[in-house]
OpenMM code with the backbone's topology and positions (N, CA, C; nanometers):
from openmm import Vec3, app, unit

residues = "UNK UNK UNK UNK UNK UNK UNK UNK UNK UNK UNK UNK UNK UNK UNK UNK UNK UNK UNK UNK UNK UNK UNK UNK UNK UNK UNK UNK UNK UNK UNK UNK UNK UNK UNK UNK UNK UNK UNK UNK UNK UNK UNK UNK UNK UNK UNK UNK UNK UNK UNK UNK UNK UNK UNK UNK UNK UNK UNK UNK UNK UNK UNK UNK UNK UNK UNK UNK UNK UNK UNK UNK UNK UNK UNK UNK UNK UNK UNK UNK UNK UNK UNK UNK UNK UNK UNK UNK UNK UNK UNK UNK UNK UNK UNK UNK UNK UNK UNK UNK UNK UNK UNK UNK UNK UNK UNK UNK UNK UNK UNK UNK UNK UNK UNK UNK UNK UNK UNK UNK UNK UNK UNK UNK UNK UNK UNK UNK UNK UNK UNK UNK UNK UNK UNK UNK UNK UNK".split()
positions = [
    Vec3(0.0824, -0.1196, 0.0000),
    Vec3(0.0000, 0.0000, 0.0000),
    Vec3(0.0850, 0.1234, 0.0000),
    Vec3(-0.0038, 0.2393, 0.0101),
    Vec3(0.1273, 0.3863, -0.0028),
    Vec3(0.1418, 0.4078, 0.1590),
    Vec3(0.2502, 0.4310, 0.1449),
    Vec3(0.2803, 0.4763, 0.3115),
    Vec3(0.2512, 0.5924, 0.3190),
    Vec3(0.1644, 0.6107, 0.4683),
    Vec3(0.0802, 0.7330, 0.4811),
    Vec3(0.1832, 0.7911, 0.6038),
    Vec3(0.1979, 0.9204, 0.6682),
    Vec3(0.2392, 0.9306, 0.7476),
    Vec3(0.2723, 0.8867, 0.8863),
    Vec3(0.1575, 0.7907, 0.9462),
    Vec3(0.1383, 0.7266, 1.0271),
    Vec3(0.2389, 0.5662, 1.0176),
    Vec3(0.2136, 0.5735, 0.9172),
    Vec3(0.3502, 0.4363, 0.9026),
    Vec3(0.4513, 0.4624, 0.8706),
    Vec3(0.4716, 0.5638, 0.8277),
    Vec3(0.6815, 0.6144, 0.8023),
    Vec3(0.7031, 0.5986, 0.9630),
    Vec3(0.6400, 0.6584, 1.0649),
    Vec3(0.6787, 0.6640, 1.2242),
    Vec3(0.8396, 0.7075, 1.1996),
    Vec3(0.8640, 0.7739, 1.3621),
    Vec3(0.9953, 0.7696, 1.3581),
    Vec3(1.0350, 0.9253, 1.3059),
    Vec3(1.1464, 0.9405, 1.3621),
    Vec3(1.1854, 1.0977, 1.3310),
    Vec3(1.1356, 1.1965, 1.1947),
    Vec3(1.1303, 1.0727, 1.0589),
    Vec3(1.1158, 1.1697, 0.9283),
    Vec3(0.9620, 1.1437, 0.9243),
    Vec3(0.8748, 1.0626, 1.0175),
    Vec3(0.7426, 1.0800, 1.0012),
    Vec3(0.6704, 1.1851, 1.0733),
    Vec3(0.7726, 1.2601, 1.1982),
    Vec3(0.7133, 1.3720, 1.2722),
    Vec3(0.7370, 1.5000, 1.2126),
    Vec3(0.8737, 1.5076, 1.1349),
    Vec3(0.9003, 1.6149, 1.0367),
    Vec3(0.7976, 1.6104, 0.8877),
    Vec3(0.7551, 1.5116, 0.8168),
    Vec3(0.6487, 1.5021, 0.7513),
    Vec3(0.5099, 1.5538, 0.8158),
    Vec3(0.5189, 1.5231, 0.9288),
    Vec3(0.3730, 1.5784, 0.9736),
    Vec3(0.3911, 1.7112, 1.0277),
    Vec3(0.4648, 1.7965, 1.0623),
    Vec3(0.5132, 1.9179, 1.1082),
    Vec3(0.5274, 1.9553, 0.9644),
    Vec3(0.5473, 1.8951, 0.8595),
    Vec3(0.5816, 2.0481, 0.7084),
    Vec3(0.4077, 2.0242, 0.6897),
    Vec3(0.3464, 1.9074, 0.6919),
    Vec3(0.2021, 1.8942, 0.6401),
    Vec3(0.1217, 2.0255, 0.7540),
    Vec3(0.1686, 2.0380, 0.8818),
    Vec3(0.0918, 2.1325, 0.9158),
    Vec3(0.0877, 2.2269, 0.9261),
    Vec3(0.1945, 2.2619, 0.8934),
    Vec3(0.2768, 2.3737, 0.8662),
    Vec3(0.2101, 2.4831, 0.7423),
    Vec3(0.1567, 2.3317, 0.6669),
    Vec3(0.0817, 2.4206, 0.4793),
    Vec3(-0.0031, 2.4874, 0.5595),
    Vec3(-0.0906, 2.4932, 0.7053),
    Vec3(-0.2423, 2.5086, 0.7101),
    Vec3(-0.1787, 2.6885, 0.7193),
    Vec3(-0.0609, 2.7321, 0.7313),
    Vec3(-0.0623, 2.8769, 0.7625),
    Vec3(-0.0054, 2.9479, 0.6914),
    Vec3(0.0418, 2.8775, 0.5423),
    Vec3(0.1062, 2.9634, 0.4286),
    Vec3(0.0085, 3.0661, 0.3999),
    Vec3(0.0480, 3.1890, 0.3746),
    Vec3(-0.0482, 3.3160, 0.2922),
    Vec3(-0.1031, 3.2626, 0.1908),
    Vec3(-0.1678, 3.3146, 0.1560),
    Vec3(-0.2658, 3.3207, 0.0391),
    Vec3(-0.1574, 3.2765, -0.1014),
    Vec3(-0.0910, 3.4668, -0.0826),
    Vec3(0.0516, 3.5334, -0.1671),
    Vec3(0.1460, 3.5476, -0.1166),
    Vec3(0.2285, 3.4862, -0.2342),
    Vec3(0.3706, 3.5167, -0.1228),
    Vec3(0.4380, 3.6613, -0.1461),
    Vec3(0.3544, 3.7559, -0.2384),
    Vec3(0.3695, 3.8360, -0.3180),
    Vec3(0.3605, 3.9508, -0.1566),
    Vec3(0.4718, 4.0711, -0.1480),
    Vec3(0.4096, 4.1403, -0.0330),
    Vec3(0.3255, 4.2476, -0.0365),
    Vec3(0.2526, 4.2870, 0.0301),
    Vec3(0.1465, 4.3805, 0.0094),
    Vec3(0.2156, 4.5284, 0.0193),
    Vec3(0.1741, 4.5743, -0.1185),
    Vec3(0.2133, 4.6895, -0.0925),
    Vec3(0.1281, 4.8016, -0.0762),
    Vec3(0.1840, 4.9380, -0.0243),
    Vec3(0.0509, 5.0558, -0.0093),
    Vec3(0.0295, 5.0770, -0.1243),
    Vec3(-0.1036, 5.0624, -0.1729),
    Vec3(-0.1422, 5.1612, -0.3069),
    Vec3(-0.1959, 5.3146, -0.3053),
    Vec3(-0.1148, 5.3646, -0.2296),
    Vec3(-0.1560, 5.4622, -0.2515),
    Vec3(-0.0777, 5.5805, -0.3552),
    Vec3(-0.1743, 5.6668, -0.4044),
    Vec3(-0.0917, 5.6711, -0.5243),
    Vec3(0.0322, 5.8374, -0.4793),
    Vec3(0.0755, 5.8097, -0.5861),
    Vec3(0.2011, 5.8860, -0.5511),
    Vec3(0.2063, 6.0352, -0.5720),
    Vec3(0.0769, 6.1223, -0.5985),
    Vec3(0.0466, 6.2351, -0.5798),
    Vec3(-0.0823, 6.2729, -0.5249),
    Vec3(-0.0984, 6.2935, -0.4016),
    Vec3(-0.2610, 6.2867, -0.3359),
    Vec3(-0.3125, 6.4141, -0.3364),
    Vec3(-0.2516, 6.5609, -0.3248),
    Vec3(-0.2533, 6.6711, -0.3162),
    Vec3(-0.2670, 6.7715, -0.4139),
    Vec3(-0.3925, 6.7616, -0.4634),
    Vec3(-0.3944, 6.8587, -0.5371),
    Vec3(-0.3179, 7.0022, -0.5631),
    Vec3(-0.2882, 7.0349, -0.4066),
    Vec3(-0.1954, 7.1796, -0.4402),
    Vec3(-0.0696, 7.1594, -0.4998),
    Vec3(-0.0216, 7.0806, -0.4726),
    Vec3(0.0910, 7.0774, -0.5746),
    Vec3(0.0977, 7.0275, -0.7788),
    Vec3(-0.0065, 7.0138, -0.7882),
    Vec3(-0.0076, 6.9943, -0.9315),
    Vec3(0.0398, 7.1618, -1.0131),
    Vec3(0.0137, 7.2636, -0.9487),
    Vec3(0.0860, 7.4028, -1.0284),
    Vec3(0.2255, 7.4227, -0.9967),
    Vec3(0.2622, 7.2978, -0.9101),
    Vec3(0.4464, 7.3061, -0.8383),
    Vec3(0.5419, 7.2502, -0.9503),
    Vec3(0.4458, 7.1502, -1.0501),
    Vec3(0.5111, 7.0596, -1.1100),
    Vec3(0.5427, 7.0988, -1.2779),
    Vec3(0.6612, 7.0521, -1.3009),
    Vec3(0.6976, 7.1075, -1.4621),
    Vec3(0.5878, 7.0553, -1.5385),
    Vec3(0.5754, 7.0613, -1.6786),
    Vec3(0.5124, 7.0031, -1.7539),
    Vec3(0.5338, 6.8704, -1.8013),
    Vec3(0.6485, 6.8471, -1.8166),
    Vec3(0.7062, 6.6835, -1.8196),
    Vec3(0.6652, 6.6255, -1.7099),
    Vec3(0.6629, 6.6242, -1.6155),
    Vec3(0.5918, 6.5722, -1.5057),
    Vec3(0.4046, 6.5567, -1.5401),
    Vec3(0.3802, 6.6747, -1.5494),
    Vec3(0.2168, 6.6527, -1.5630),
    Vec3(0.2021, 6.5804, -1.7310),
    Vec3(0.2599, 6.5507, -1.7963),
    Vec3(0.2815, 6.4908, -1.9426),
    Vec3(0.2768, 6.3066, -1.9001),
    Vec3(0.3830, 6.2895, -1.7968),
    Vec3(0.3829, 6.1672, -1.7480),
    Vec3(0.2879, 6.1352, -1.6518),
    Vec3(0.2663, 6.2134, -1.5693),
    Vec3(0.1297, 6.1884, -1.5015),
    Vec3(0.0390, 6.1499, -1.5997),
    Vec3(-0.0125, 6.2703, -1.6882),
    Vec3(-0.1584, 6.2187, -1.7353),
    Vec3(-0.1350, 6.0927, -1.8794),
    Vec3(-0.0184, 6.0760, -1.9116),
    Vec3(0.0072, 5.9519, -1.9793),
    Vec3(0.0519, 5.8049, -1.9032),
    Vec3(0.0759, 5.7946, -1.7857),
    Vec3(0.0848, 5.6710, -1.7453),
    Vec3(-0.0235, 5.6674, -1.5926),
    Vec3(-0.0677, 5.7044, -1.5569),
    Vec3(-0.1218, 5.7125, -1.4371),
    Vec3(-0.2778, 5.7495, -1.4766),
    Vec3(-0.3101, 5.6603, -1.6338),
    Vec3(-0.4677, 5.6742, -1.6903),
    Vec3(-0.5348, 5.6116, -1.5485),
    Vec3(-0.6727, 5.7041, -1.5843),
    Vec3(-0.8061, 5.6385, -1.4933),
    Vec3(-0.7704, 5.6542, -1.3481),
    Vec3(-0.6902, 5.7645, -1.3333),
    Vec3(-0.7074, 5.7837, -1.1619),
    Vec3(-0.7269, 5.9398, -1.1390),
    Vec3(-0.7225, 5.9997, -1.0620),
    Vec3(-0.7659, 6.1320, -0.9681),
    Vec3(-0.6412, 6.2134, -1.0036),
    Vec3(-0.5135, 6.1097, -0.9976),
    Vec3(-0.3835, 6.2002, -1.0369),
    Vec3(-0.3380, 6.2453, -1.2213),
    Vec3(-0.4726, 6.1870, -1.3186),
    Vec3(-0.4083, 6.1820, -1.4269),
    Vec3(-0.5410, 6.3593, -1.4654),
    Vec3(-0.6693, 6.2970, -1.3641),
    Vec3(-0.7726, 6.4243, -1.3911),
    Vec3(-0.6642, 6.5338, -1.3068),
    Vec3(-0.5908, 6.5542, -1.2318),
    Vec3(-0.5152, 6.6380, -1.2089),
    Vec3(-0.4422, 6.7347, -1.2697),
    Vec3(-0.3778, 6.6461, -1.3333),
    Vec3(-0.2762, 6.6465, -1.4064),
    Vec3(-0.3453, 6.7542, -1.5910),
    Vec3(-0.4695, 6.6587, -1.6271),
    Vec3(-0.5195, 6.7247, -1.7239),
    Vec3(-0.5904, 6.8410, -1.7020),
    Vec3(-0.6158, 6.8530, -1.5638),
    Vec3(-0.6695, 7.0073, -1.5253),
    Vec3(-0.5844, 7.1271, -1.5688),
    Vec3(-0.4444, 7.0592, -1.4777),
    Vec3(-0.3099, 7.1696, -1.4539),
    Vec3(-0.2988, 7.2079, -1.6184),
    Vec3(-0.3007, 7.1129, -1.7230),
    Vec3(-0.2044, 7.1484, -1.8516),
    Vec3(-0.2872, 7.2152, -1.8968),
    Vec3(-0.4494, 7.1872, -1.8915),
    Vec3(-0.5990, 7.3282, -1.9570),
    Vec3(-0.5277, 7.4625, -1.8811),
    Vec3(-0.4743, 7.4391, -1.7394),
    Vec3(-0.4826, 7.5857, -1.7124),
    Vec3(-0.3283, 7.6572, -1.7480),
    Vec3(-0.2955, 7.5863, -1.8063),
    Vec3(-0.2029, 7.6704, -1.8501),
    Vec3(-0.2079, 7.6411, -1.9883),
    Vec3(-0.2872, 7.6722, -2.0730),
    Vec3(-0.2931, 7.6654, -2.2461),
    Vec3(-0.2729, 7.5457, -2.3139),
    Vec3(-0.3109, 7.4717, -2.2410),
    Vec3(-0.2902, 7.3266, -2.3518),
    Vec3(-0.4319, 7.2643, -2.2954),
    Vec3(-0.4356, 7.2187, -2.4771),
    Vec3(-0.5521, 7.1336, -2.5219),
    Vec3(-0.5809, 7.0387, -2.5460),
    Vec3(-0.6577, 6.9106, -2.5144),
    Vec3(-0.6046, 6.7708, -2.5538),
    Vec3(-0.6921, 6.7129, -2.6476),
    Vec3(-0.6190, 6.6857, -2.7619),
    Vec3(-0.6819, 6.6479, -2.9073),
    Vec3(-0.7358, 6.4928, -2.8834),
    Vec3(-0.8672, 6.4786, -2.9039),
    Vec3(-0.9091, 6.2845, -2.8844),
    Vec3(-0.8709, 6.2474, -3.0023),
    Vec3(-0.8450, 6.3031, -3.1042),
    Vec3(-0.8323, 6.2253, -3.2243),
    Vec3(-0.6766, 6.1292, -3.2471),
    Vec3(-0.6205, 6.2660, -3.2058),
    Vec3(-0.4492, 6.2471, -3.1726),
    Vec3(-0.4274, 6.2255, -3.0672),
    Vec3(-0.4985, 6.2013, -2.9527),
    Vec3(-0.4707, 6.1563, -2.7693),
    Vec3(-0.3555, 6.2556, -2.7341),
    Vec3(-0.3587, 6.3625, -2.8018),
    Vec3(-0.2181, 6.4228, -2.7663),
    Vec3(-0.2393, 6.5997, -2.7602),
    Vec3(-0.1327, 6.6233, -2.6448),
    Vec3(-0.2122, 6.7951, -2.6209),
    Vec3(-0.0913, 6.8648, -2.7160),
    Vec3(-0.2272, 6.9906, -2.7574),
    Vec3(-0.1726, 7.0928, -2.8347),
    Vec3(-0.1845, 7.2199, -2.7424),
    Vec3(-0.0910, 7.3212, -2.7955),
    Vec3(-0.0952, 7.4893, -2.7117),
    Vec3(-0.0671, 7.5670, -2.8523),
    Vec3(-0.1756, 7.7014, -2.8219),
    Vec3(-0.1511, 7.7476, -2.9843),
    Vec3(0.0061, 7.7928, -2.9509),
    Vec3(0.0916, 7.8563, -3.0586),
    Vec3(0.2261, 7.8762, -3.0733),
    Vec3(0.1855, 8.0172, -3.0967),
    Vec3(0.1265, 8.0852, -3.1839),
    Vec3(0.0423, 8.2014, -3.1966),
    Vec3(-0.0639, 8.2266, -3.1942),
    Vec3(-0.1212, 8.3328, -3.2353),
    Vec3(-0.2210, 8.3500, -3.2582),
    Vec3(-0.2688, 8.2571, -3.3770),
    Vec3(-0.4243, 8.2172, -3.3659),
    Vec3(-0.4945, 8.1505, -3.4902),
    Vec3(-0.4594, 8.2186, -3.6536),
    Vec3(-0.4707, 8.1444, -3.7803),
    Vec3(-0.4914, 8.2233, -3.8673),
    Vec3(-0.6280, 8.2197, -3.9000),
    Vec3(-0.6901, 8.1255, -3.8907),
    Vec3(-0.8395, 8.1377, -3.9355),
    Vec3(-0.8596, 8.1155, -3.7941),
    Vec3(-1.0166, 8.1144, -3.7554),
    Vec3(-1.0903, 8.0929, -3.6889),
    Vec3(-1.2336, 8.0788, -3.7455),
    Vec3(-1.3061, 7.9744, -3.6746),
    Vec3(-1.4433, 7.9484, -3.7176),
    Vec3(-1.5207, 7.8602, -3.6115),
    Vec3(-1.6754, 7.8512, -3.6619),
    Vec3(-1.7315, 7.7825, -3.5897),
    Vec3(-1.6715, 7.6206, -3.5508),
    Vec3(-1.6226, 7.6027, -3.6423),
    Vec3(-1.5911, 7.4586, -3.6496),
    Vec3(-1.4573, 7.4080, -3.6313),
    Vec3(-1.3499, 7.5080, -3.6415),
    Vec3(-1.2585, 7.4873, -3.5444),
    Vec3(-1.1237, 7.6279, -3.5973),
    Vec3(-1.0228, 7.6193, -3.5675),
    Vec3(-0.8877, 7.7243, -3.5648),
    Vec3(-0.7804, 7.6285, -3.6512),
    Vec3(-0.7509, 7.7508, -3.7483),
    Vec3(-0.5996, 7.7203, -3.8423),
    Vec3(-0.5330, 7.7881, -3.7745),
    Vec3(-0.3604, 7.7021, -3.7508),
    Vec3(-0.2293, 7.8588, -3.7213),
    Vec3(-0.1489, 7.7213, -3.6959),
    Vec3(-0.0272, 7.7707, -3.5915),
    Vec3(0.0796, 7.6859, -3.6021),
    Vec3(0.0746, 7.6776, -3.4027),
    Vec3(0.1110, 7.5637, -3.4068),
    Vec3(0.1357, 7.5064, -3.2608),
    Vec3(0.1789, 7.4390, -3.1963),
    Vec3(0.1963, 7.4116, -3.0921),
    Vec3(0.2939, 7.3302, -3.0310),
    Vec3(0.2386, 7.1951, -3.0113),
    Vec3(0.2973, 7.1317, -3.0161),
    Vec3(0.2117, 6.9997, -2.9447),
    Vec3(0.2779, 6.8863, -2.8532),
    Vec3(0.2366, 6.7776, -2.7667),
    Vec3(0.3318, 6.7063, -2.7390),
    Vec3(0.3596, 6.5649, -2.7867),
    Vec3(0.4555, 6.5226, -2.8208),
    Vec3(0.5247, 6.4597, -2.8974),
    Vec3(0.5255, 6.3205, -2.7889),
    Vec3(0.4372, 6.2015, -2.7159),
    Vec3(0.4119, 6.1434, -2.6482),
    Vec3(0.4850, 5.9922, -2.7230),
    Vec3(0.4894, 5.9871, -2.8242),
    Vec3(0.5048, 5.8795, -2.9012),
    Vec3(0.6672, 5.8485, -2.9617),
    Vec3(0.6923, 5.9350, -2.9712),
    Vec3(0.7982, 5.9123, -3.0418),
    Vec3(0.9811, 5.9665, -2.9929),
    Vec3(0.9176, 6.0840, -2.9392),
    Vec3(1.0223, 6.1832, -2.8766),
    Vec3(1.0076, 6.2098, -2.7332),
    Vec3(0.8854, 6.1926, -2.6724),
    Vec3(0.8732, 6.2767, -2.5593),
    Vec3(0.9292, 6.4107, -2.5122),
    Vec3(0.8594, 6.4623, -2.6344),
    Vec3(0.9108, 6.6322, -2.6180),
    Vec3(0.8285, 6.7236, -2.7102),
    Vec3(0.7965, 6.8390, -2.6793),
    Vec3(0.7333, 6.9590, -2.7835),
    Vec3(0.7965, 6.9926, -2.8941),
    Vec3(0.6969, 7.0139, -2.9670),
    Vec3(0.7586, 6.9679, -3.1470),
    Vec3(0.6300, 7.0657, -3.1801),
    Vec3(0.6526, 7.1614, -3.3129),
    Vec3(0.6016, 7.2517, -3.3930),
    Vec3(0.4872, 7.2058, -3.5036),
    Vec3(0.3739, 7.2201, -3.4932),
    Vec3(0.3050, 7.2097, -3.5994),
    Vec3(0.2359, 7.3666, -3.6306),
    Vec3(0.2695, 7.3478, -3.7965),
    Vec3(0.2309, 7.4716, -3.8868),
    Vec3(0.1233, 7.4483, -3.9439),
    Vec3(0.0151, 7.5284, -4.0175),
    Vec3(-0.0556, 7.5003, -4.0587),
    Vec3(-0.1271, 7.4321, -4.0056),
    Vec3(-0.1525, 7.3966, -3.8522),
    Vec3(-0.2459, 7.3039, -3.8682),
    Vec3(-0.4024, 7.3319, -3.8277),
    Vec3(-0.4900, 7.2192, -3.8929),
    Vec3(-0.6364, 7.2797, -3.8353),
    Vec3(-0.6689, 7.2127, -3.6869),
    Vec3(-0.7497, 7.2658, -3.5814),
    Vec3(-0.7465, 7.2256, -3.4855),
    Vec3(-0.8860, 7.1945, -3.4964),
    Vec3(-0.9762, 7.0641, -3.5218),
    Vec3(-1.1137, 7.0810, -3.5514),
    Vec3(-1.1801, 7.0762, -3.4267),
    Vec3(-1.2736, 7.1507, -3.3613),
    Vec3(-1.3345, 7.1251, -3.2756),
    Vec3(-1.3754, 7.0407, -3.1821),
    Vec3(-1.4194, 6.9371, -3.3112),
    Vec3(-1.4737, 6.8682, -3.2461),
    Vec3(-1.4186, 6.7514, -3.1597),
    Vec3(-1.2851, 6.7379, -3.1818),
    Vec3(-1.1982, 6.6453, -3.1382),
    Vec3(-1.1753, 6.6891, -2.9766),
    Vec3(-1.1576, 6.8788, -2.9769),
    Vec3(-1.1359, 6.9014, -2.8680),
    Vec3(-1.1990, 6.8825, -2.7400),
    Vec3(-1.1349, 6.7868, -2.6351),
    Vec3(-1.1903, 6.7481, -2.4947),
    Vec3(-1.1968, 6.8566, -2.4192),
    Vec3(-1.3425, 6.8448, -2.3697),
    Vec3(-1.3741, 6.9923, -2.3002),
    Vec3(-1.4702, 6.9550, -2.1482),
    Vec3(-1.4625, 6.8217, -2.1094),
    Vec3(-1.4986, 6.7782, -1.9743),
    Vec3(-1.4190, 6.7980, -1.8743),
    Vec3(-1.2833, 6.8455, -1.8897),
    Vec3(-1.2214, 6.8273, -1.7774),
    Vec3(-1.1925, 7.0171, -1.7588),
    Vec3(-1.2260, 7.0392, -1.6510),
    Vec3(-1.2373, 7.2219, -1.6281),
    Vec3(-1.1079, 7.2916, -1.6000),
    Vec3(-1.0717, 7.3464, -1.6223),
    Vec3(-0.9031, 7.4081, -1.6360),
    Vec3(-0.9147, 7.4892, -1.4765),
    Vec3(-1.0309, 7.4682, -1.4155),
    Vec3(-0.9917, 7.4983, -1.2883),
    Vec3(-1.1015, 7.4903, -1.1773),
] * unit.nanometer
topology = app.Topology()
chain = topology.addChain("A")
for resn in residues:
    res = topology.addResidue(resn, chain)
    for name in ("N", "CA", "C"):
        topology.addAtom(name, app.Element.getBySymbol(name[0]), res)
């Protein structure tokens, strides 16, 4: 038959039964718990922080309190965030056209993809309707 603990007996049958009872108090995870709390809680400091900072905030820290932060701070200081392009623009000048339906001129934008850095667009049209306008610049 299989030898069950009770018949090994003897020193390696009490250490068999000491690791067997031993399983009843392993964790769940052996993984350790960490605080989630997130790593900017304070709203007052979102006007403390450069723009590369609030760029990485609201690009890696999607779907939390610190990324609506973050997209507040960059509305209040002239930047716009395009849904079409997921990516914020600030005019560079003044418009050349303007209309109901959206602004021609040249502008800045941020470069999230490729460079991580502000890069020049000329000519471009900014169509309205793309522009995200739920989140309040203050």
């Amino acid at each position: 038959g299989e030898l069950g603990v009770e018949e090994q007996g003897g020193e390696e049958g009490d250490r068999l039964a000491m690791l067997e009872a031993s399983m009843n108090w392993l964790p769940d995870s052996i993984e350790p718990e960490r605080p989630q709390k997130p790593l900017f809680d304070n709203p007052g400091i979102f006007d403390k922080l450069d723009q590369d900072t609030l760029f990485f905030i609201f690009y890696f820290q999607t779907g939390t309190l610190q990324q609506y932060l973050a997209a507040r701070e960059l509305k209040r200081q002239g930047w716009r965030f395009h849904k079409k392009y997921l990516t914020w623009f600030q005019r560079h000048e003044e418009p050349v056209e303007t209309g109901h339906q959206g602004e021609r001129g040249t502008y800045v934008y941020f470069d999230y993809e490729t460079g991580w850095c502000q890069r020049i667009k000329s000519d471009f049209t900014f169509d309205y309707f793309f522009l995200e306008d739920e989140v309040p610049a203050s």
